[in-house]
BAZAVO-603770 format. One record per atom (N, C-alpha, C): residue in one letter; atom name; x, y, z. Coordinates in pm, 1 decimal. Layout:
BEGIN
residuo_atomo_X_Y_Z
A_CA_X_Y_Z
...
END
This chain:
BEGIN
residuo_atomo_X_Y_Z
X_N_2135.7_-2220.6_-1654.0
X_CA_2001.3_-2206.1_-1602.7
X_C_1911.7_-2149.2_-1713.9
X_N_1805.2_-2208.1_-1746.8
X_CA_1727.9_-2195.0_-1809.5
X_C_1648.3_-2008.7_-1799.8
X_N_1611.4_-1913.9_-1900.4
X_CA_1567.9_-1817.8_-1877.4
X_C_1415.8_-1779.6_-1957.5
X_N_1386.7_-1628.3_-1942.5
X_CA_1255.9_-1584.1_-1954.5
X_C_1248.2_-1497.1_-2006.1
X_N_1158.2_-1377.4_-2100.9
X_CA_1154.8_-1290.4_-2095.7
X_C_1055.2_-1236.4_-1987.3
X_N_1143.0_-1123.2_-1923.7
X_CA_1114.1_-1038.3_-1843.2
X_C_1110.6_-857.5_-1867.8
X_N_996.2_-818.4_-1843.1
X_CA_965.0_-665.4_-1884.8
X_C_952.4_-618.9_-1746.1
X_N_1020.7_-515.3_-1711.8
X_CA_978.9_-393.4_-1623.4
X_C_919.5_-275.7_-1649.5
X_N_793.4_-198.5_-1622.0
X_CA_778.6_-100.4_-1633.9
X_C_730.8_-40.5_-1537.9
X_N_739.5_103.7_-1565.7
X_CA_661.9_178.2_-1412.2
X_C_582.4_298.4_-1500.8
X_N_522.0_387.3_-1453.9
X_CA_490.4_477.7_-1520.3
X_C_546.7_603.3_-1582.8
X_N_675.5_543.0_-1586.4
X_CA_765.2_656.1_-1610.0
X_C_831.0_594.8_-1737.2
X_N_819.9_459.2_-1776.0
X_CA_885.7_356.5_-1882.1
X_C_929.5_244.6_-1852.5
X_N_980.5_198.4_-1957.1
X_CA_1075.2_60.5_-1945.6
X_C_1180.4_67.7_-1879.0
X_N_1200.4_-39.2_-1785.3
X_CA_1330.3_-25.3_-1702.7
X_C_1383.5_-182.9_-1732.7
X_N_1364.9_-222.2_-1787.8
X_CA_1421.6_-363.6_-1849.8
X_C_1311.1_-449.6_-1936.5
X_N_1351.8_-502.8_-2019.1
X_CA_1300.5_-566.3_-2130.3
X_C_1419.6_-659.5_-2201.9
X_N_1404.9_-758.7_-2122.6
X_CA_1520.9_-859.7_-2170.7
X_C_1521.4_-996.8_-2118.3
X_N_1623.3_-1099.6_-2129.5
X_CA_1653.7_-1204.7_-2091.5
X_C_1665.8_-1224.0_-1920.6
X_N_1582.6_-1324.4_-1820.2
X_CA_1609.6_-1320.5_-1677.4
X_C_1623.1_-1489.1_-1676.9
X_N_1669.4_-1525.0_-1555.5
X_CA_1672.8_-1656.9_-1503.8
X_C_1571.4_-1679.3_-1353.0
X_N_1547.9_-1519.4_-1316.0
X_CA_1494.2_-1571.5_-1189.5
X_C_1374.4_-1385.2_-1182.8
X_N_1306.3_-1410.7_-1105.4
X_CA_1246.6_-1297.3_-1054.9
X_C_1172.4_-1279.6_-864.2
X_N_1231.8_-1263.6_-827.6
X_CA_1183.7_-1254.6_-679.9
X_C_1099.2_-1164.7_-615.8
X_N_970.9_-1160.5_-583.3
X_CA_869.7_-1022.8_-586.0
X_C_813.6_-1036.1_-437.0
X_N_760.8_-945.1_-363.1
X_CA_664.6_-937.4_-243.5
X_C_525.4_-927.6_-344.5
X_N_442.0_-1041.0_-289.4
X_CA_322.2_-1005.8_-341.2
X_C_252.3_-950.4_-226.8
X_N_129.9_-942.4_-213.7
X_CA_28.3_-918.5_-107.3
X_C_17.2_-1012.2_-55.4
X_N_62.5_-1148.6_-71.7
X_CA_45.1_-1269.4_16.7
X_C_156.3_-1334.4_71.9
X_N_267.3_-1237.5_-30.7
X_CA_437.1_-1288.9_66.9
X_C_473.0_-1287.7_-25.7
X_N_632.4_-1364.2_-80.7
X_CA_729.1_-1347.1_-149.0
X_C_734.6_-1476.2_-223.9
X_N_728.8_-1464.6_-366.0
X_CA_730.1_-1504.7_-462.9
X_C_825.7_-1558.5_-557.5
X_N_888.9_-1667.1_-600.8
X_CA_998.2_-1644.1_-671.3
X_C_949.2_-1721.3_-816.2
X_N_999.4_-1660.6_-929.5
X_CA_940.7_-1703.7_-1077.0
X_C_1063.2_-1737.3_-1127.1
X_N_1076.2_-1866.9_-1191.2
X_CA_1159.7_-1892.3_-1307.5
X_C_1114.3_-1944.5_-1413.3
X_N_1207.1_-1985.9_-1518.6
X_CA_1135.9_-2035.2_-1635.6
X_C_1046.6_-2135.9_-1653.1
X_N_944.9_-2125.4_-1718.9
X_CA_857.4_-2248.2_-1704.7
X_C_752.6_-2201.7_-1625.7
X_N_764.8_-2134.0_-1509.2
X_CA_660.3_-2087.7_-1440.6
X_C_486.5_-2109.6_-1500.0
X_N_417.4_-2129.2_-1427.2
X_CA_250.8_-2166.3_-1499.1
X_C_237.5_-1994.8_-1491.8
X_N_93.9_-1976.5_-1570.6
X_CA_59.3_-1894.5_-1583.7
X_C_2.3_-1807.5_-1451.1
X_N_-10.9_-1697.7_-1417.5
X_CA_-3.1_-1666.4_-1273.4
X_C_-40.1_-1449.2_-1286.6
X_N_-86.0_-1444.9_-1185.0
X_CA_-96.8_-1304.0_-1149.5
X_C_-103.1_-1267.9_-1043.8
X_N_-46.7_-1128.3_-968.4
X_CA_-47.6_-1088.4_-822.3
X_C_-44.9_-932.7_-797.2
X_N_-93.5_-903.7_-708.7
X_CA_-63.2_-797.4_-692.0
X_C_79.0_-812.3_-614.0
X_N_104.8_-669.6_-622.8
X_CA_260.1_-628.9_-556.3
X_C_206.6_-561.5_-456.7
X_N_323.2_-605.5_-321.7
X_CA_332.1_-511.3_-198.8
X_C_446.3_-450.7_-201.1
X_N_474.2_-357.9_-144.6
X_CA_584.7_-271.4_-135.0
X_C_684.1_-367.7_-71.9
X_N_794.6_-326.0_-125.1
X_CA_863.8_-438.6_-88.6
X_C_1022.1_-496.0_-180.9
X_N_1130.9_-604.3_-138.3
X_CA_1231.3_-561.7_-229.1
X_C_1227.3_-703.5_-327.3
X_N_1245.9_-644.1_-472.2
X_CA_1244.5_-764.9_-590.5
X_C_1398.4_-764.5_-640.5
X_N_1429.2_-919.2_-651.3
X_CA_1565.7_-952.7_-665.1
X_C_1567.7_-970.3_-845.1
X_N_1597.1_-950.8_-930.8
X_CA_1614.8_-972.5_-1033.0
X_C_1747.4_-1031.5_-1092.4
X_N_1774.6_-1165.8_-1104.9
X_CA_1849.4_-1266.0_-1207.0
X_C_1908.7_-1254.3_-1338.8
X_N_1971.1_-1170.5_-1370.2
X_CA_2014.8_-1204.2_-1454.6
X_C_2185.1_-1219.9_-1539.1
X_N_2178.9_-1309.7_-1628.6
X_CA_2304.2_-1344.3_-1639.6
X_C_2399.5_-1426.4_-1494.1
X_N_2320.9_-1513.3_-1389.1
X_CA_2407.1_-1524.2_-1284.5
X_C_2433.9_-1391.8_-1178.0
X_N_2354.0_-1331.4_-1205.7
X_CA_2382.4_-1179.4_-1119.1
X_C_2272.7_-1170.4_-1090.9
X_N_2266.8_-1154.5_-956.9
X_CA_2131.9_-1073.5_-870.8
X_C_2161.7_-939.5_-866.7
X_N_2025.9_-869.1_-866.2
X_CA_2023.9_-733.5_-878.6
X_C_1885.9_-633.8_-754.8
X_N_1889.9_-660.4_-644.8
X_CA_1796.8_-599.6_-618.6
X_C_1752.6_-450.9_-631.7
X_N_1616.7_-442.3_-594.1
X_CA_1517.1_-313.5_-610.7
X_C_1426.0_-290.5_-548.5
X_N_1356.2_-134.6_-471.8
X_CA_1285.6_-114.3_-407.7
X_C_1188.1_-167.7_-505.4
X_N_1043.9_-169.6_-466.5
X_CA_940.6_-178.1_-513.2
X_C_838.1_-119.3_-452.5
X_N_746.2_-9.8_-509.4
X_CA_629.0_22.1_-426.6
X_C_474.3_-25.5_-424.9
X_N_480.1_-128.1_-552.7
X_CA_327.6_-158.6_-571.5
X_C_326.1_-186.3_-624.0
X_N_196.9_-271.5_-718.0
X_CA_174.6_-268.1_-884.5
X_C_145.8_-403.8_-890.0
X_N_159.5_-495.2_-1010.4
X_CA_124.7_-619.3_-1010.7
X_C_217.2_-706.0_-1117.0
X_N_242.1_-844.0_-1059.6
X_CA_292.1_-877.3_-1195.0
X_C_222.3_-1017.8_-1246.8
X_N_279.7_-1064.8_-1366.8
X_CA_221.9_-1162.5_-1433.5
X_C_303.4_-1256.4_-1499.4
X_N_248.3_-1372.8_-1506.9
X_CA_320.8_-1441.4_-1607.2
X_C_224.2_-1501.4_-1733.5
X_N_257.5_-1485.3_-1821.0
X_CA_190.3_-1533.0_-1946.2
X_C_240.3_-1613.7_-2025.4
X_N_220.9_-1731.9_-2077.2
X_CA_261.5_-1796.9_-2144.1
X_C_454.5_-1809.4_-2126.0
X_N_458.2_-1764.4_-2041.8
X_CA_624.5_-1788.9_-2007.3
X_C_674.9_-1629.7_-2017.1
X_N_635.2_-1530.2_-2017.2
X_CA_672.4_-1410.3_-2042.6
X_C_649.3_-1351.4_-1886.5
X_N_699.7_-1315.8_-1854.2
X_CA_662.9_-1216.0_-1743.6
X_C_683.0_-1040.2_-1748.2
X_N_567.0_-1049.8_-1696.4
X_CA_561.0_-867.6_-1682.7
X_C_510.5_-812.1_-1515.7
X_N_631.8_-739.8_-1477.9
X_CA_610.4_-680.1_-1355.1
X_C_610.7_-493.2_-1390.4
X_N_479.9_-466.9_-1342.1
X_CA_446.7_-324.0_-1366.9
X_C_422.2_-274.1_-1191.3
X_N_519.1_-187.1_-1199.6
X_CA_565.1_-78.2_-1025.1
X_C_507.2_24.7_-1071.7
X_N_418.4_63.0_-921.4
X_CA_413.0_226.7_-950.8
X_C_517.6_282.9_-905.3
X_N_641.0_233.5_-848.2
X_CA_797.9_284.4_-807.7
X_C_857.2_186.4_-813.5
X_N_995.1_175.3_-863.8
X_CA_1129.9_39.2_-924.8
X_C_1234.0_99.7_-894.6
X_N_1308.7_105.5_-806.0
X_CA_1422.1_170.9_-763.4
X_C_1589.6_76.2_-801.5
X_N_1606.2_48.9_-869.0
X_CA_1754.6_-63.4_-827.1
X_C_1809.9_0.5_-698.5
X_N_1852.9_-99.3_-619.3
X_CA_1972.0_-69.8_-500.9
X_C_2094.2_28.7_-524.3
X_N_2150.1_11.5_-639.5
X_CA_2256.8_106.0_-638.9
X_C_2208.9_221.2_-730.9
X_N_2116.5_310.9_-751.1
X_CA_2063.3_462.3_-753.6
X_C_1979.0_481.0_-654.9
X_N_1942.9_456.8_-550.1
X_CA_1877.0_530.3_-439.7
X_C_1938.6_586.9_-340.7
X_N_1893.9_716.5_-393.8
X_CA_1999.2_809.7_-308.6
X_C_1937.2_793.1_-166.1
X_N_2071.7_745.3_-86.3
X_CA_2024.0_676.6_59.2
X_C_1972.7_855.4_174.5
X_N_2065.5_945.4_129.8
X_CA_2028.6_1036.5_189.2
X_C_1883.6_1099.3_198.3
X_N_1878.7_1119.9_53.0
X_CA_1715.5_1137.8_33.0
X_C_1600.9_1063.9_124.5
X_N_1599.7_916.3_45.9
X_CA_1533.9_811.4_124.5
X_C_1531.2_798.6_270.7
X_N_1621.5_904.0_355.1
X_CA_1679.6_905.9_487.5
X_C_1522.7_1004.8_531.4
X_N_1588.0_1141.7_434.7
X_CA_1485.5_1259.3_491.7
X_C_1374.1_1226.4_434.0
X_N_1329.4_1107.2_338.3
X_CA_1194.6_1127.9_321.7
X_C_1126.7_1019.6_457.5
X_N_1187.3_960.8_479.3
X_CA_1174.3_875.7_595.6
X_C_1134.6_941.3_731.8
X_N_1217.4_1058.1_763.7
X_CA_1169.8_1135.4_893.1
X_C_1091.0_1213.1_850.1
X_N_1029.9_1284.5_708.5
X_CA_954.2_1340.5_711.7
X_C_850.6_1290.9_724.5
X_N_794.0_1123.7_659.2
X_CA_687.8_1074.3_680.2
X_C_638.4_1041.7_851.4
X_N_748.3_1041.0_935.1
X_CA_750.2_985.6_1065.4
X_C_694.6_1097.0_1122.4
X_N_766.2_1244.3_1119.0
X_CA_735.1_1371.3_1190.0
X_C_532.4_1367.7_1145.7
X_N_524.2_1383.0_999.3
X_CA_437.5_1403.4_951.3
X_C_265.9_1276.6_1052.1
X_N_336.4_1203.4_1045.6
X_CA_239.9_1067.1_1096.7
X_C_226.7_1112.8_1243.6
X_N_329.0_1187.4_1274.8
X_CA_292.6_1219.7_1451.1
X_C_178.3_1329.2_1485.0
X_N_187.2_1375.2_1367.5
X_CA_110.7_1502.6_1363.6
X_C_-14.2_1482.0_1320.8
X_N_-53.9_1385.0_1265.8
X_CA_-218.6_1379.9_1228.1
X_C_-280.4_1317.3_1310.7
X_N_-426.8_1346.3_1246.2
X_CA_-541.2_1304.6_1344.1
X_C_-659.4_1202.1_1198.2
X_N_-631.7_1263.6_1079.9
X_CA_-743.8_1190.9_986.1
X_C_-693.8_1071.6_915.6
X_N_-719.9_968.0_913.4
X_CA_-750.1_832.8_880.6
X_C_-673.4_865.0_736.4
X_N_-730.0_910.8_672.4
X_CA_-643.4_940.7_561.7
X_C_-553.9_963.4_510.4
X_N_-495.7_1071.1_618.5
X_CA_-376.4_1128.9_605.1
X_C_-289.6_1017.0_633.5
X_N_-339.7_954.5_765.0
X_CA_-240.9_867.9_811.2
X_C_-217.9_744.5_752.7
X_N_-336.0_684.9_673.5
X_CA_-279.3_602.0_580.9
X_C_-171.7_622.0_478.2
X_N_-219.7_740.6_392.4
X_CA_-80.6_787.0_339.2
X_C_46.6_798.0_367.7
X_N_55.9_863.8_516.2
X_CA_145.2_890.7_556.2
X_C_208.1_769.6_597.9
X_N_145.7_664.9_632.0
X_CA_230.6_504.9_676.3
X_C_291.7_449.9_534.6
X_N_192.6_462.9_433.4
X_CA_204.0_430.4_289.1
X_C_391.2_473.9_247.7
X_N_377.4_638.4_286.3
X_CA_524.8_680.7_201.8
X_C_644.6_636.2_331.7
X_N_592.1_659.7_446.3
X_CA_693.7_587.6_520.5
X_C_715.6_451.3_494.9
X_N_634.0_347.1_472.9
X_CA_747.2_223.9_396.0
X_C_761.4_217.0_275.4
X_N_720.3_321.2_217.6
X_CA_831.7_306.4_111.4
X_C_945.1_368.2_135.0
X_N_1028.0_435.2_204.4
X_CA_1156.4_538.6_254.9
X_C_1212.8_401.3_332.9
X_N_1125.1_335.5_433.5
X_CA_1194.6_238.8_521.3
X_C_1216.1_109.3_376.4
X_N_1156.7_74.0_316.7
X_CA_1187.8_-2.6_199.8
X_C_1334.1_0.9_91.6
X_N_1294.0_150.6_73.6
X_CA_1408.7_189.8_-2.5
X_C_1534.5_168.1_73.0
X_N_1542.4_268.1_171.5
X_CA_1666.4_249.1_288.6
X_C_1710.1_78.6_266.6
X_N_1593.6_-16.8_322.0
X_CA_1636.5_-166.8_354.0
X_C_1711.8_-167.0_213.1
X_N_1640.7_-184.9_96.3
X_CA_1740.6_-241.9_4.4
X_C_1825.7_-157.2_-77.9
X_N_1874.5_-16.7_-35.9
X_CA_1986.1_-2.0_-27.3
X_C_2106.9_-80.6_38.3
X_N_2064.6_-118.5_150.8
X_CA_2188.2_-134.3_230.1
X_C_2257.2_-283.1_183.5
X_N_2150.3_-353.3_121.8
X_CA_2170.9_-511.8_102.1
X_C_2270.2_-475.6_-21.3
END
């Protein structure tokens, strides 16, 4: 299968910068899949889980946002959160999950509660693609 270069970053650094065959993303308009050759293209990211290809190996990952691109055959996906499936500590992701839930029961301002829906799917996100 034909491949790409593919860059990950988040604001914390590079989390891959190498050879892919496939990239699978939630955009804001649904789910996306990029391979080589792909036309040139841009999206925002929804929270949500990205499968990453490489070598014949899928690899999924939470995702919390951000946007990606393709350029001239290069792709770049920039997260403001990139979790792989196997380091998310499921426990954590557990209690940050009821804390956003307790927390959401308890407000009254528009704000808060957007936020507060905001970090609850990302905890219910993370959780999902842990388990896959």
């Amino acid at each position: 299968m034909s491949s790409f270069r593919l860059q990950i970053v988040t604001p914390d650094g590079s989390l891959f910068d190498g050879q892919a065959e496939a990239l699978r993303v939630k955009t804001s308009e649904g789910y996306v899949s990029i391979l080589a050759r792909h036309a040139d293209y841009i999206a925002a990211l929804d929270i949500g889980m990205v499968t990453v290809t490489e070598n014949g190996e899928s690899r999924n990952a939470a995702c919390g946002g951000g946007f990606v691109s393709v350029e001239k055959g290069e792709v770049r996906l920039v997260a403001t959160t990139f979790e792989y499936a196997d380091s998310i500590d499921v426990e954590r992701a557990q209690r940050a999950k009821e804390t956003a839930q307790m927390r959401l029961e308890q407000m009254e301002e528009a704000q808060d509660i957007l936020m507060a829906k905001a970090k609850l799917m990302r905890a219910i996100n993370r959780l999902s693609v842990a388990e896959k």
